[in-house]
N, C-alpha and C positions, 0 to 999 in steps of 0.2 A: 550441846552447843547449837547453837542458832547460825543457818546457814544463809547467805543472801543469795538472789538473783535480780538477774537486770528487768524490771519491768513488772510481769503479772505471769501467773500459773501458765499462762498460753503464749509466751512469748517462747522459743525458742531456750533460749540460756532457765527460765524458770520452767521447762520442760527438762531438762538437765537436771537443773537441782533436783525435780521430786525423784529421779534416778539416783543421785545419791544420797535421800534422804533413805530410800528404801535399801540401800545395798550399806549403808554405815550406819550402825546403831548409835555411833556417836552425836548426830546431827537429830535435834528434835523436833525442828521445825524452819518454818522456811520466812525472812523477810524479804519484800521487795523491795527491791533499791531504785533511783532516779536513773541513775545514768555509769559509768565504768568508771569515772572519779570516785563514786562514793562506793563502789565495788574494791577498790584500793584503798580503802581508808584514807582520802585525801584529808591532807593537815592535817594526819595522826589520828581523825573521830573518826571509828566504825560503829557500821551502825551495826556489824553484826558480826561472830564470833568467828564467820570463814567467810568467803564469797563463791560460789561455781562460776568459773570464768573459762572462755575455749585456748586451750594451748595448742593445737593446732587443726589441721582437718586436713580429709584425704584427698580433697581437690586443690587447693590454695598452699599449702604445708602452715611450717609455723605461722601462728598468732604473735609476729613479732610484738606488738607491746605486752602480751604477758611476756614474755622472755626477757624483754629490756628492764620489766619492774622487777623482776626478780634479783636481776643485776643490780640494780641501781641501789636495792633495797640493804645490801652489805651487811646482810645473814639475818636482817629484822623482818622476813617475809618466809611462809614456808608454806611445803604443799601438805596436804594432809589427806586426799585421797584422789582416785579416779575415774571418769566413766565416760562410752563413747556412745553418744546418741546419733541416729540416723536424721539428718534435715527434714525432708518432705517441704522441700520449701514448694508454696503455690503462687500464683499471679492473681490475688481480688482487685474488686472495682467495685464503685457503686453500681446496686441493683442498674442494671437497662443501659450502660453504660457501652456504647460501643468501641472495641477494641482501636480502630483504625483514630479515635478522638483523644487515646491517650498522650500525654505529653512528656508528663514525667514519672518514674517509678523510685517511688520510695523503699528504703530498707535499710535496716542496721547493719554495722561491717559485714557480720559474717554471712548472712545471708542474701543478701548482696553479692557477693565477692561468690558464692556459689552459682547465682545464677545469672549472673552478667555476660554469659556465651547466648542461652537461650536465649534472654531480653535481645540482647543485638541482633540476634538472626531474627525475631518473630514480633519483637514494637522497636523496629529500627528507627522509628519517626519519635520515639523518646528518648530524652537525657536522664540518664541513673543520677541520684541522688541520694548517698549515704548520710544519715540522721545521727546526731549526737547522742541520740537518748535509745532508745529501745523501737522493737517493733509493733509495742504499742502504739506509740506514739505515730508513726506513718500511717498505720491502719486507720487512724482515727482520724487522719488526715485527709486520709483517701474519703470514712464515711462521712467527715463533713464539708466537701470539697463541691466543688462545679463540674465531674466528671471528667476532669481531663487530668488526672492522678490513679495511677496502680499504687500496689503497694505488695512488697514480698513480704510474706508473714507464712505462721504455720493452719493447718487448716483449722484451728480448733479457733484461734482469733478470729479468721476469716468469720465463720458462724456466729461465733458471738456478738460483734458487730454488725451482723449484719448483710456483709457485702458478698458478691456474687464472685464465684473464680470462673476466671479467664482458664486455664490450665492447672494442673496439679504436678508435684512431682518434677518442676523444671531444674533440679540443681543435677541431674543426671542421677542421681545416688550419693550423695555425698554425705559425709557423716562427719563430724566433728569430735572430737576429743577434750573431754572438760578437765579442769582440775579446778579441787575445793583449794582455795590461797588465805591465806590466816598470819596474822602477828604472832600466835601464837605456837610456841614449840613444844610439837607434839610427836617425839619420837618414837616407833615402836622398836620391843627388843631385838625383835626377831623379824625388820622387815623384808617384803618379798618385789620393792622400788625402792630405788634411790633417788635423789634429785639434788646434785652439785652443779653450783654457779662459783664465777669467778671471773678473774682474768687472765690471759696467757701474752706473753710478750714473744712466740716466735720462739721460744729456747727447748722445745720439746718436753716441755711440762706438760703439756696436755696427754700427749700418748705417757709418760709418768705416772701420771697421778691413774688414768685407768690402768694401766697395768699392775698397781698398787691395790687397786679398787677391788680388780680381775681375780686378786689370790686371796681377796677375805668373800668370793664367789660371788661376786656384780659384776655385769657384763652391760655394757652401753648399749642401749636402743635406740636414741637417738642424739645428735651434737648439735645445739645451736649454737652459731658464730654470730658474731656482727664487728668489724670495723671500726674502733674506739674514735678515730679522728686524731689519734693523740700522736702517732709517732709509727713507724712501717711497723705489720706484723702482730701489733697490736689489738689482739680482738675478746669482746667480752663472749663468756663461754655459759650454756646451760644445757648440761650433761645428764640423761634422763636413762638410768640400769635397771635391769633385771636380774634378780637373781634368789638366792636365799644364803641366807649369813646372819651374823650377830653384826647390832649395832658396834658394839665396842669392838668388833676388829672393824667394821666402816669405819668408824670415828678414828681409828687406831692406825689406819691407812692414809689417811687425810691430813691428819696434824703436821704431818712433815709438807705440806706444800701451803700451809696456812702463813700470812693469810691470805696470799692470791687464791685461794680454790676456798669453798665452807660447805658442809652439808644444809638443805634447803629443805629437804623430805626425806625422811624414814618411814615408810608405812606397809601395812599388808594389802596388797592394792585387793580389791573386786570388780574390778574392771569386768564389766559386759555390755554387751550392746544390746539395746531396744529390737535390733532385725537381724542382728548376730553379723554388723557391719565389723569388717577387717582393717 
């Protein structure tokens, strides 16, 4: 399978992917993509067999919009594997550029969203500005700019381009959590994650359905909630286990809360991290 990332090989997210091209043999190569729309196959055209997209990080927590697409997606979305890269997010500028002339600082949500403490403490005289597209895209902004643009990217764009770092290392440590997201369903028999979406209306289906989950031995690692809008109590749910068991008792555990609840991911995770971030 053909894996996508957002941007280029040195963007963050396409730093991700070559992690899980290396740790899943399924995935043979890597496309890059424009922007997070074509990362979700919008209007149904993918450009590529999975996408690596961040489900959450250890500074920000969830990547609410992957959680929300997972919802939305009504079992046509599924995970198919995992892996946690460390940021190193830096602060470039054009060559000679001095810091105190910066105005605004560019960067993609996630990295962004990691180093938005530093920026305020140390270019308080800038406005952050998150980019729809990738962190190519700011860097390249930054290198063809009038010096009054940063840009957070990873070091390896930094060099490429060009441009000189202000700072290295500003997101404190922060490390992000990807998941490969695919149309296509790809269950393993024997996995060692789970990933159920759904909805819960307040009636104690939720603690249910895990404790259903719990005796065919998957245990919840983490619960996203959000707020439906629709009516009190009401919240869409994405349920993310560990454990080890057969599919057909997961499957076999589920069916009784279908269709508010669906399996999203079955897989053997290999989950590891780049600097062995927690």
């Amino acid at each position: 399978m053909i894996l996508g990332a957002l941007g280029g090989p040195d963007t963050f997210g396409g730093q991700a992917a070559r992690m899980m091209l290396s740790r899943y043999p399924e995935f043979s190569g890597i496309v890059y993509l424009a922007n997070s729309d074509e990362a979700f196959g919008a209007g149904g055209s993918w450009r590529s067999d999975a996408s690596c997209v961040p489900e959450q990080t250890s500074k920000t927590g969830f990547h609410v919009s992957t959680q929300r697409k997972l919802v939305a997606a009504q079992g046509k979305l599924f995970v198919l594997g995992e892996i946690t890269h460390v940021y190193h997010c830096g602060l470039y500028v054009r060559p000679g550029t001095d810091p105190g002339s910066i105005r605004r600082v560019l960067g993609h949500t996630g990295s962004v969203n990691q180093s938005r403490d530093w920026v305020a403490a140390n270019v308080p005289q800038a406005a952050i500005e998150i980019v729809d597209t990738h962190s190519v895209g700011a860097a390249t902004a930054v290198a063809e700019g009038d010096g009054s643009l940063a840009a957070v990217c990873t070091p390896e764009l930094g060099a490429t381009l060009g441009l000189q770092q202000v700072a290295a290392d500003i997101d404190g440590g922060s490390s992000g959590h990807y998941w490969a997201v695919s149309p296509l369903r790809d269950f393993a028999p024997h996995p060692t994650r789970l990933v159920v979406a759904g909805h819960a209306a307040g009636d104690g289906s939720v603690s249910e359905m895990l404790c259903s989950l719990a005796s065919a031995g998957f245990y919840a690692r983490t619960i996203w909630t959000e707020h439906t809008g629709a009516r009190m109590f009401a919240q869409k749910v994405v349920a993310a286990l560990n454990g080890t068991g057969r599919l057909a008792d997961a499957e076999a555990a589920l069916d009784k809360y279908a269709p508010d609840f669906w399996l999203a991911g079955a897989f053997v995770s290999r989950e590891q991290s780049d600097d062995a971030a927690q």
